[in-house]
One Martini backbone bead per residue (centre of mass of N, CA, C, O) as a GRO file, in nm:
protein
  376
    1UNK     BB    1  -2.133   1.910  -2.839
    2UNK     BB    2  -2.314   2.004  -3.048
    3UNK     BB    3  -2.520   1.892  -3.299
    4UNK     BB    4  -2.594   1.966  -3.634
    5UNK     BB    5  -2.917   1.980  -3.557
    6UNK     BB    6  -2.835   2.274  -3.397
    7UNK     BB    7  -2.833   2.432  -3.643
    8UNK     BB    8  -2.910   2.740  -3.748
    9UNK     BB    9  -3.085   2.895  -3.974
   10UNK     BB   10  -3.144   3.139  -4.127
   11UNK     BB   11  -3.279   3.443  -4.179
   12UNK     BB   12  -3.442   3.440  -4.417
   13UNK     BB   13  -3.580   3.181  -4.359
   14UNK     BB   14  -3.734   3.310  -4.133
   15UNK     BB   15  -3.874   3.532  -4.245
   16UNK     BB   16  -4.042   3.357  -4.412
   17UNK     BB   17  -4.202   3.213  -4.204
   18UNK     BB   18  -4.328   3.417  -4.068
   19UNK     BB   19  -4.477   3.532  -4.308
   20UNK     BB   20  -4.676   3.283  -4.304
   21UNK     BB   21  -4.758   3.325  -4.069
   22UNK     BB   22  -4.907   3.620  -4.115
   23UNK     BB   23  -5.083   3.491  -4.365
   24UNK     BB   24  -5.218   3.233  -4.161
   25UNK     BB   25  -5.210   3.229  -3.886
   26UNK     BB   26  -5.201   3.096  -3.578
   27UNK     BB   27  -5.450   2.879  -3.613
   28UNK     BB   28  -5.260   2.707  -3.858
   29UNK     BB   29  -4.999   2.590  -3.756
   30UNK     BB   30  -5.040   2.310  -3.776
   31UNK     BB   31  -5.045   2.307  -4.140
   32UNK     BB   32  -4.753   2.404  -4.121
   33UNK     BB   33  -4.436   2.444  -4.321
   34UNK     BB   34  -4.184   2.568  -4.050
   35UNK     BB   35  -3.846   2.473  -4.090
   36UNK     BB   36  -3.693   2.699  -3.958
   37UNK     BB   37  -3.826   2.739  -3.705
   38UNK     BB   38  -3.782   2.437  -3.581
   39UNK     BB   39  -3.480   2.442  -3.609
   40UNK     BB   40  -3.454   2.656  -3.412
   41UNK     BB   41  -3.606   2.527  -3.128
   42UNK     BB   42  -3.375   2.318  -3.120
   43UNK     BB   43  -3.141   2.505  -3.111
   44UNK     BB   44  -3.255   2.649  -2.873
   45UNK     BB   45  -3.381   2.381  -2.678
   46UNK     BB   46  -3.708   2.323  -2.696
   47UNK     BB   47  -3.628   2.044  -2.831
   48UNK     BB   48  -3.532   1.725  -2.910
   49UNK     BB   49  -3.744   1.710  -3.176
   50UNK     BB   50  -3.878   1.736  -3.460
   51UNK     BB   51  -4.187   1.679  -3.368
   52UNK     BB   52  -4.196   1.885  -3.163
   53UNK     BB   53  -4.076   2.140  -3.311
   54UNK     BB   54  -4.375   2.148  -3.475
   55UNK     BB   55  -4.537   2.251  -3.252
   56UNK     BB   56  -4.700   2.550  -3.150
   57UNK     BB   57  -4.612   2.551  -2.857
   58UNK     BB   58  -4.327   2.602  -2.951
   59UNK     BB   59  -4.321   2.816  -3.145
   60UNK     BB   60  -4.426   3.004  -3.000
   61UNK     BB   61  -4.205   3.021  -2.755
   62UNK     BB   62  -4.025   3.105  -2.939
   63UNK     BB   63  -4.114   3.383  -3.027
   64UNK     BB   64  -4.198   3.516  -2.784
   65UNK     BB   65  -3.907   3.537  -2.654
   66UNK     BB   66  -3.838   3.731  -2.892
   67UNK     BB   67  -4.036   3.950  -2.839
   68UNK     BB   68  -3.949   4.003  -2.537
   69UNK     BB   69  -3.688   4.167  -2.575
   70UNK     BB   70  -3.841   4.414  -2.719
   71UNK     BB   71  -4.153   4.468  -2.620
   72UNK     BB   72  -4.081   4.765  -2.527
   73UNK     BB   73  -4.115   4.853  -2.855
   74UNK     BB   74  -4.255   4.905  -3.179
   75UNK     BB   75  -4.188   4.649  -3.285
   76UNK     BB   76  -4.311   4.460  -3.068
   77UNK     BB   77  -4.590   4.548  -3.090
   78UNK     BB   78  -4.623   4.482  -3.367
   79UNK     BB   79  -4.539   4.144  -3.350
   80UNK     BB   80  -4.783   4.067  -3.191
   81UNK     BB   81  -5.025   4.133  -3.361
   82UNK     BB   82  -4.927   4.049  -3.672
   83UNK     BB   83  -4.896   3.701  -3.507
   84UNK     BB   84  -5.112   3.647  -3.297
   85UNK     BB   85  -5.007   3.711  -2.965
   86UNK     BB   86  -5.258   3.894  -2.872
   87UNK     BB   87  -5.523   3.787  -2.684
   88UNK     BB   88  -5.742   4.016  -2.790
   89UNK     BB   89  -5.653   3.956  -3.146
   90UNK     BB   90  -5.572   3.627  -3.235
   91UNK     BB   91  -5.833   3.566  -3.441
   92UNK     BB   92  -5.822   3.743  -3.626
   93UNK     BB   93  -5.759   3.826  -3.889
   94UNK     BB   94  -5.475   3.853  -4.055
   95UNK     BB   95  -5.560   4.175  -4.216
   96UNK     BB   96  -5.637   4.288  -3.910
   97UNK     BB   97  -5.366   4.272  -3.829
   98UNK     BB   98  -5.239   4.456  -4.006
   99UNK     BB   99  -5.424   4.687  -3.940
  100UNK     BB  100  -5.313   4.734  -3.622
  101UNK     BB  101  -4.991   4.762  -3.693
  102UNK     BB  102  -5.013   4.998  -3.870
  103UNK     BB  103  -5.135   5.191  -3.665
  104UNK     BB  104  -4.897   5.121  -3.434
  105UNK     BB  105  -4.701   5.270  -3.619
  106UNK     BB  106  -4.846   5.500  -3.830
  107UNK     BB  107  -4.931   5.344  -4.096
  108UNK     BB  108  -5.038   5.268  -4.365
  109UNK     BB  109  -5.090   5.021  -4.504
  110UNK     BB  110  -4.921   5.026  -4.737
  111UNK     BB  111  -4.643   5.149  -4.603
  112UNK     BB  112  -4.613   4.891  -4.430
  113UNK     BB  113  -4.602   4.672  -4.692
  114UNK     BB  114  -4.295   4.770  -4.781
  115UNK     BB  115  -4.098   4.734  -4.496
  116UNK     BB  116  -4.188   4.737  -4.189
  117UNK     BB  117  -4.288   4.457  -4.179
  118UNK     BB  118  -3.989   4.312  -4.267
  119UNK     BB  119  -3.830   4.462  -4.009
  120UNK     BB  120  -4.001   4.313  -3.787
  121UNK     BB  121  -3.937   4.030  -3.859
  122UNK     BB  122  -3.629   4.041  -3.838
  123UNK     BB  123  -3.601   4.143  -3.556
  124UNK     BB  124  -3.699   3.841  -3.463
  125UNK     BB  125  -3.509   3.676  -3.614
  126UNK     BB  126  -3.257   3.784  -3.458
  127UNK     BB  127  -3.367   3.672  -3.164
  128UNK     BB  128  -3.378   3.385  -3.260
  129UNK     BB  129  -3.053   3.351  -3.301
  130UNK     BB  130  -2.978   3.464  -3.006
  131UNK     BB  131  -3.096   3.184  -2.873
  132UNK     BB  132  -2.974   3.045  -2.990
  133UNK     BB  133  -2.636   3.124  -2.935
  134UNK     BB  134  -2.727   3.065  -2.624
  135UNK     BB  135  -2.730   2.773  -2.645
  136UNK     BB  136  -2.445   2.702  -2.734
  137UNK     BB  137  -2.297   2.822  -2.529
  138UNK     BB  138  -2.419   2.650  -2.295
  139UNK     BB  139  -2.296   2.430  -2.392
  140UNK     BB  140  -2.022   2.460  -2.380
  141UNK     BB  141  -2.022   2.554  -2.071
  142UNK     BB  142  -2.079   2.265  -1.996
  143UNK     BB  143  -1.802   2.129  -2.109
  144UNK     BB  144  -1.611   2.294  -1.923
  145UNK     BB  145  -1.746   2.210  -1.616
  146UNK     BB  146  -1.694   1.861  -1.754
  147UNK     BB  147  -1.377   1.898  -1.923
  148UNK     BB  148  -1.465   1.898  -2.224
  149UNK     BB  149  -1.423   1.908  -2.511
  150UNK     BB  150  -1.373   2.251  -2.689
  151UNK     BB  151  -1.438   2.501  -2.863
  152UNK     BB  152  -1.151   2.722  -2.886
  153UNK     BB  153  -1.378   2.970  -2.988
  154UNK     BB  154  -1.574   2.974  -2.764
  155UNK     BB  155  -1.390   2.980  -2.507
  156UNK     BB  156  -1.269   3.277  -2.626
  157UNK     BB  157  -1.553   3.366  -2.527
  158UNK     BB  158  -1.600   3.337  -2.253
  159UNK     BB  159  -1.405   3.516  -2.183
  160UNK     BB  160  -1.474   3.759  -2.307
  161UNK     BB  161  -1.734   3.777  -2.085
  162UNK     BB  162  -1.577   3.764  -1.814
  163UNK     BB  163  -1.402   4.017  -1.888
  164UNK     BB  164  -1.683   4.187  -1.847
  165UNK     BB  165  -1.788   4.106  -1.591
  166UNK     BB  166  -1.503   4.201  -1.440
  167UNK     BB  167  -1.568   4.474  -1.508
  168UNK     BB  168  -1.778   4.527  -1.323
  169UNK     BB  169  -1.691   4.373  -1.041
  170UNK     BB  170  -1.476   4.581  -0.978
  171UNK     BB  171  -1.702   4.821  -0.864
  172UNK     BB  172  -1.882   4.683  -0.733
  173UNK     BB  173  -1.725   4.586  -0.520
  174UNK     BB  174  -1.649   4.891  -0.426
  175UNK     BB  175  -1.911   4.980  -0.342
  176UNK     BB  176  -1.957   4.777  -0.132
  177UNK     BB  177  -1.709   4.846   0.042
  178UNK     BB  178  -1.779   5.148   0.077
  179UNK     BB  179  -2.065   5.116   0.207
  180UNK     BB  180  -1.953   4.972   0.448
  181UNK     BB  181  -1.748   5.137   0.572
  182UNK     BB  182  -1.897   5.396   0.627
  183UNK     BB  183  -2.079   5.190   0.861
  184UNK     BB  184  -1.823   5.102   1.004
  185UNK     BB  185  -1.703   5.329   1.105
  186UNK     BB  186  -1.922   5.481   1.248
  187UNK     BB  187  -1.929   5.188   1.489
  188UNK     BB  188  -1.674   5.259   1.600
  189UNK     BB  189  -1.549   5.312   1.935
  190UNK     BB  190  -1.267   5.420   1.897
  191UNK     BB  191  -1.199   5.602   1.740
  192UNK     BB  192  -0.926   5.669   1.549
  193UNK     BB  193  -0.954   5.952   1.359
  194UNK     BB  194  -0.959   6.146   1.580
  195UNK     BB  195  -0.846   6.480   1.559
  196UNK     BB  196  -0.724   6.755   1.695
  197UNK     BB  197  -0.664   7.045   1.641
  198UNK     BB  198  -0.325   7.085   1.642
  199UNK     BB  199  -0.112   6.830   1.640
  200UNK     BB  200   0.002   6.915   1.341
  201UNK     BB  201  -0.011   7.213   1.352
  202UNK     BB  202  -0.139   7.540   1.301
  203UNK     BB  203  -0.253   7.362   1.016
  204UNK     BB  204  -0.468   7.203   1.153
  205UNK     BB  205  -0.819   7.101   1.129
  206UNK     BB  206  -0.852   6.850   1.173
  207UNK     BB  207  -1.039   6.522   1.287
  208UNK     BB  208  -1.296   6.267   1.222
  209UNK     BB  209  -1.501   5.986   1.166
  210UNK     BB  210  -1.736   6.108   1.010
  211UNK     BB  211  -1.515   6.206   0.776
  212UNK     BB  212  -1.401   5.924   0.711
  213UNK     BB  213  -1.694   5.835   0.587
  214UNK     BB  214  -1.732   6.079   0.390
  215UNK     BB  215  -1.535   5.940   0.183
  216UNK     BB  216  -1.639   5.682   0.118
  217UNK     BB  217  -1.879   5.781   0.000
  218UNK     BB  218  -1.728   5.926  -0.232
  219UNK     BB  219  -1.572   5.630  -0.335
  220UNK     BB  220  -1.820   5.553  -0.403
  221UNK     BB  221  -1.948   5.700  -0.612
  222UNK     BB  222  -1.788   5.659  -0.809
  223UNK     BB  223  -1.827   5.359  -0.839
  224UNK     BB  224  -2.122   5.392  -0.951
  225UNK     BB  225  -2.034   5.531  -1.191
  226UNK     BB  226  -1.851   5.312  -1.325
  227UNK     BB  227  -2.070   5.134  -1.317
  228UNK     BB  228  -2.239   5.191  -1.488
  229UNK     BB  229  -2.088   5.245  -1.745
  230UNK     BB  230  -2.010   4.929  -1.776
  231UNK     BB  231  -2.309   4.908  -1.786
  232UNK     BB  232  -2.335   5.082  -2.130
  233UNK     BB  233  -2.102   4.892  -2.270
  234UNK     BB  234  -2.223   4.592  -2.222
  235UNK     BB  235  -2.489   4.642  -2.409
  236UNK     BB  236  -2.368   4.736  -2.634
  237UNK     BB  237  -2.173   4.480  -2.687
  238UNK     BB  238  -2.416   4.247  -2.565
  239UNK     BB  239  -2.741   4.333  -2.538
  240UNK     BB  240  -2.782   4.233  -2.228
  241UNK     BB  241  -2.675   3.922  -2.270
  242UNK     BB  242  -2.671   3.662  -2.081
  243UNK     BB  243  -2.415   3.395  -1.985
  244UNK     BB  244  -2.466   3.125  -1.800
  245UNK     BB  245  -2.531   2.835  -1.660
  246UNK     BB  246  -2.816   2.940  -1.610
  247UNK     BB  247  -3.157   3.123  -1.583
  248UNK     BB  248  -3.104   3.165  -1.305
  249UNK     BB  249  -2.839   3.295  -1.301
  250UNK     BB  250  -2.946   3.538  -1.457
  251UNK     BB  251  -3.179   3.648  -1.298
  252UNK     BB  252  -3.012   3.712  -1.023
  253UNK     BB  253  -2.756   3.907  -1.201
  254UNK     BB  254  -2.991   4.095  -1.275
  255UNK     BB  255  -3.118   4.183  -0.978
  256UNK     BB  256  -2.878   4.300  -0.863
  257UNK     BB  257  -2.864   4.540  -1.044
  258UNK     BB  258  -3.147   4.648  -0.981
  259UNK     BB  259  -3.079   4.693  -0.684
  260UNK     BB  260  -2.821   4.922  -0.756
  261UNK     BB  261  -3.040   5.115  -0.942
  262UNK     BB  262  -3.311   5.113  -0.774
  263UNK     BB  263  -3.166   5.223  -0.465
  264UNK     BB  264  -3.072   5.503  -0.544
  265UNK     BB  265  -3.018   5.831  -0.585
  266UNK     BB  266  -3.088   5.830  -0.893
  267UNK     BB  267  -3.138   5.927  -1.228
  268UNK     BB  268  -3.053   5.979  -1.572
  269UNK     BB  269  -2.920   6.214  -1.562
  270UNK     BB  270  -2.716   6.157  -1.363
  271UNK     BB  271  -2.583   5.917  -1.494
  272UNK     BB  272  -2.487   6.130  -1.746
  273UNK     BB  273  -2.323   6.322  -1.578
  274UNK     BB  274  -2.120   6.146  -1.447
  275UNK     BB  275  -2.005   6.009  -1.688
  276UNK     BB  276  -1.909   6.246  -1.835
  277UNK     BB  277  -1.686   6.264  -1.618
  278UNK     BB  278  -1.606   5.992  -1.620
  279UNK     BB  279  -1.496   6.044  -1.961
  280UNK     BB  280  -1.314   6.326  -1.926
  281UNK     BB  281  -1.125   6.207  -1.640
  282UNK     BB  282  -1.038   5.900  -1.746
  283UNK     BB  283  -1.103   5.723  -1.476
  284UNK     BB  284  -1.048   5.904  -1.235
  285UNK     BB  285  -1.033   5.974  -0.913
  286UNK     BB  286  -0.949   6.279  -0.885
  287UNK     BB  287  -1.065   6.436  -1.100
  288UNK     BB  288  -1.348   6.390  -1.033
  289UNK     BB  289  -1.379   6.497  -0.788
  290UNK     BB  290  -1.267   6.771  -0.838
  291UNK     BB  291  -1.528   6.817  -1.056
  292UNK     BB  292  -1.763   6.774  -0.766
  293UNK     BB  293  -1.680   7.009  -0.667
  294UNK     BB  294  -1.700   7.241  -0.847
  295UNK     BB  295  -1.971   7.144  -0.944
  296UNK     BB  296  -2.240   7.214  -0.884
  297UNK     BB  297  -2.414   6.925  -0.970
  298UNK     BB  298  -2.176   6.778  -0.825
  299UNK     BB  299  -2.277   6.902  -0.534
  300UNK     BB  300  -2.539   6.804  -0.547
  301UNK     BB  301  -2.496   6.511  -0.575
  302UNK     BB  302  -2.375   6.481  -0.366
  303UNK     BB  303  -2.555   6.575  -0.142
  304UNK     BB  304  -2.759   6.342  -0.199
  305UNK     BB  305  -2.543   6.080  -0.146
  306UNK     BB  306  -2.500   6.170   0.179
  307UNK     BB  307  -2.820   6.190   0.243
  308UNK     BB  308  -2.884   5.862   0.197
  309UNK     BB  309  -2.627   5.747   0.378
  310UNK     BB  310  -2.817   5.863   0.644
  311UNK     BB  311  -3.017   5.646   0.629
  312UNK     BB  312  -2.880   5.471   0.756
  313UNK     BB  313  -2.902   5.272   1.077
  314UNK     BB  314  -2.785   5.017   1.144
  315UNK     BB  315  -2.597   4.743   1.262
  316UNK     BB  316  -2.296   4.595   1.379
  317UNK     BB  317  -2.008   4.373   1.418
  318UNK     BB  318  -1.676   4.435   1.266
  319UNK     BB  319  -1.576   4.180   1.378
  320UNK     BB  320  -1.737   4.002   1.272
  321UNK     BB  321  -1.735   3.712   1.097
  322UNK     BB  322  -1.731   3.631   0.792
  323UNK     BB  323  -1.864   3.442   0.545
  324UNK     BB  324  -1.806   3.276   0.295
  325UNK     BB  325  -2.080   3.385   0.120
  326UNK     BB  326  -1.968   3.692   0.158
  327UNK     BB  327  -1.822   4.013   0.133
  328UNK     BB  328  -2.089   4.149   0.279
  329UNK     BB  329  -2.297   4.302   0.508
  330UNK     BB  330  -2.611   4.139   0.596
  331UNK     BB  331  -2.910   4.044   0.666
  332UNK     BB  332  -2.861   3.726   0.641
  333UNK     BB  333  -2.684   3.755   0.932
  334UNK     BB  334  -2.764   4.065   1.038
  335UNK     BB  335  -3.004   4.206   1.250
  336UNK     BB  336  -2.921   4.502   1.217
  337UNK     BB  337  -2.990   4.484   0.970
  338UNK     BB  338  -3.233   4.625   0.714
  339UNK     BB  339  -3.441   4.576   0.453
  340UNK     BB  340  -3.508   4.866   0.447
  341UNK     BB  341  -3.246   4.942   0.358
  342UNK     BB  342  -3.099   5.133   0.087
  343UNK     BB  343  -2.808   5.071   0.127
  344UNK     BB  344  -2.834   4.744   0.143
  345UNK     BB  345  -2.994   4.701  -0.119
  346UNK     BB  346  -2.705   4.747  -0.255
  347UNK     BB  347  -2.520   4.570  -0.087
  348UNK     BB  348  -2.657   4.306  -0.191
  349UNK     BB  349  -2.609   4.351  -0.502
  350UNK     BB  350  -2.296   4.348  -0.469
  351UNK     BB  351  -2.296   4.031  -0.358
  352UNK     BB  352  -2.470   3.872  -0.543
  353UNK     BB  353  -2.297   3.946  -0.796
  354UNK     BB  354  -1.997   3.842  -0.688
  355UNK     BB  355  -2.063   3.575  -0.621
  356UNK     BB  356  -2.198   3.462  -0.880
  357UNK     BB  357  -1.950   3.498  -1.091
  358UNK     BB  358  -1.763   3.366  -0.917
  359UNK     BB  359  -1.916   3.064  -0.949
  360UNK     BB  360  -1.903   3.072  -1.191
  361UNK     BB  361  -1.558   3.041  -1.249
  362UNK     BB  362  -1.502   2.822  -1.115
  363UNK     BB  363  -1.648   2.640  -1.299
  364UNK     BB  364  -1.393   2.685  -1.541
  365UNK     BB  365  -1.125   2.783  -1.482
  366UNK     BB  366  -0.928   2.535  -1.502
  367UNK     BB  367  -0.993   2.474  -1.840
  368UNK     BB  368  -0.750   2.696  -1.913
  369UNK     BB  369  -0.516   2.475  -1.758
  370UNK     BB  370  -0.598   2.220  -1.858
  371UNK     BB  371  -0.520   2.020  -2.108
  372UNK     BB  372  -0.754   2.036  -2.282
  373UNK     BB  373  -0.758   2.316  -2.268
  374UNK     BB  374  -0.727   2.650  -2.327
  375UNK     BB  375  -0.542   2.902  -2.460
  376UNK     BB  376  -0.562   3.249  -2.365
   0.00000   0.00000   0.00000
């Protein structure tokens, strides 16, 4: 359990130091006396001790880490210069710090210094408190891993991020497993699915591998669709912050989706008409395809999403016995897929992600039915 003195300051306390470093400058940083600021810096897992914490070069990096969440709004960048965190105007006047501030915001001084100003330092000031948040959260974490008795209203928070988690890892599954089938149907030498016209009566158009193939590769976009939405949800519910066992395990599952969402054949309209059908057809697989086929748009876009799947020509001989470490086939065991196919940089990060998930699960998994744990 965290210790009393890693409890957070308030937010108003925050806001107010934050205000007190925008009027007194960087680089006073050390002569100023930011107790709320410290406390969070503890909070957050930055310092061992009170000492530590009061150091600017802690205090910048609590503050940073905050503005980075941000950084790309409009209040992330006026918060940079504000704050003179900007290594090009760090040392201005505070006053010259605000009026550059005022002018990236778009508004006259006097009215930036009435609203939007405070509006910015509290911005920055719930960031930093989500990053306590994930420190403690992080402890507790920890204490379920090593079996120690743990909060057990945290513990049934734990719980339900792995149901987010695993609310995504079921799509991403799905998505993983239809882009192997489609290139391992097609691989296969015996050719079970052929069969020709009329074999089951006069009304049989037959059947082809290819045909079985080019399903696969439909019930991947459904898969798809159903992920990318999962993760629209997940953003929303909870503002897009991985809590993992480690930062190293954080960085890499989201690098994960990043492979599965950056080498799709889909840009962001795509992704937003996908989701409206299948928000529309209740995420039904059967409906949600009826739509696609129905729907110029998604005849179109099923038609781009089947000439993706047709740039793989990987290779591999799907009797080989599969890893233990893997899901699906991948370049890392398989030299004939290669690195640069984007079917398989998709298939890549969803082997990542459910790896990645599965081994965070099963370090904590046994706490919530052992004597100690909680009971979900």
């Amino acid at each position: 359990m965290p210790s009393p003195n890693t409890a957070p300051p308030s937010e108003e306390a925050l806001v107010e130091d934050l205000e007190t470093w925008r009027r007194e400058g960087v680089l006073r940083l050390r002569h100023l006396r930011l107790t709320a600021l410290s406390q969070a810096a503890l909070a957050a897992g930055l310092a061992d001790d009170l000492v530590t914490a009061t150091r600017p070069a802690v205090l910048q990096d609590l503050v940073r880490s905050a503005i980075a969440v941000v950084a790309g709004s409009l209040s992330g960048r006026c918060a940079t210069v504000l704050l003179g965190l900007d290594p090009n105007t760090f040392d201005l006047a505070p006053n010259l710090l605000r009026e550059e501030a005022a002018e990236i915001y778009g508004l006259s001084l006097e009215r930036f210094r009435r609203n939007p100003q405070t509006r910015i330092l509290t911005i920055v000031a719930t960031q930093i408190l989500e990053a306590c948040y994930a420190h403690r959260a992080r402890l507790e974490r920890l204490a379920l891993e090593r079996r120690h008795p743990a909060d057990s209203r945290l513990a049934i928070k734990w719980l339900e991020r792995f149901e987010a988690y695993f609310t995504l890892w079921t799509p991403i599954y799905g998505l993983g497993a239809d882009l192997t089938a489609y290139r391992s149907t097609l691989l296969d030498p015996k050719r079970p699915y052929d069969r020709e016209p009329g074999t089951n009566g006069p009304d049989d158009p037959g059947y082809t591998q290819e045909g079985e193939a080019l399903h696969y590769g439909t019930y991947a976009l459904f898969h798809l669709a159903v992920t990318n939405l999962a993760r629209h949800r997940w953003v929303t519910k909870f503002g897009g912050l991985w809590l993992l066992s480690s930062p190293q395990a954080e960085v890499e599952v989201r690098d994960a989706l990043d492979a599965i969402r950056a080498n799709v054949p889909m840009d962001e309209r795509d992704d937003s008409w996908l989701a409206t059908v299948l928000d529309e057809t209740n995420g039904e697989l059967h409906p949600f395809l009826n739509r696609l086929a129905d729907d110029p748009v998604g005849a179109a876009t099923h038609d781009d999403w089947q000439e993706w799947l047709a740039s793989c020509d990987c290779r591999w001989d799907p009797a080989d016995e599969q890893p233990a470490a893997e899901y699906f086939p991948t370049g890392r065991y398989h030299q004939g897929i290669g690195p640069d196919c984007l079917v398989h940089c998709v298939v890549g990060g969803c082997n990542r992600y459910c790896t990645i998930i599965e081994d965070e699960w099963q370090k904590v998994a046994d706490w919530y039915t052992s004597p100690d744990g909680a009971s979900p």
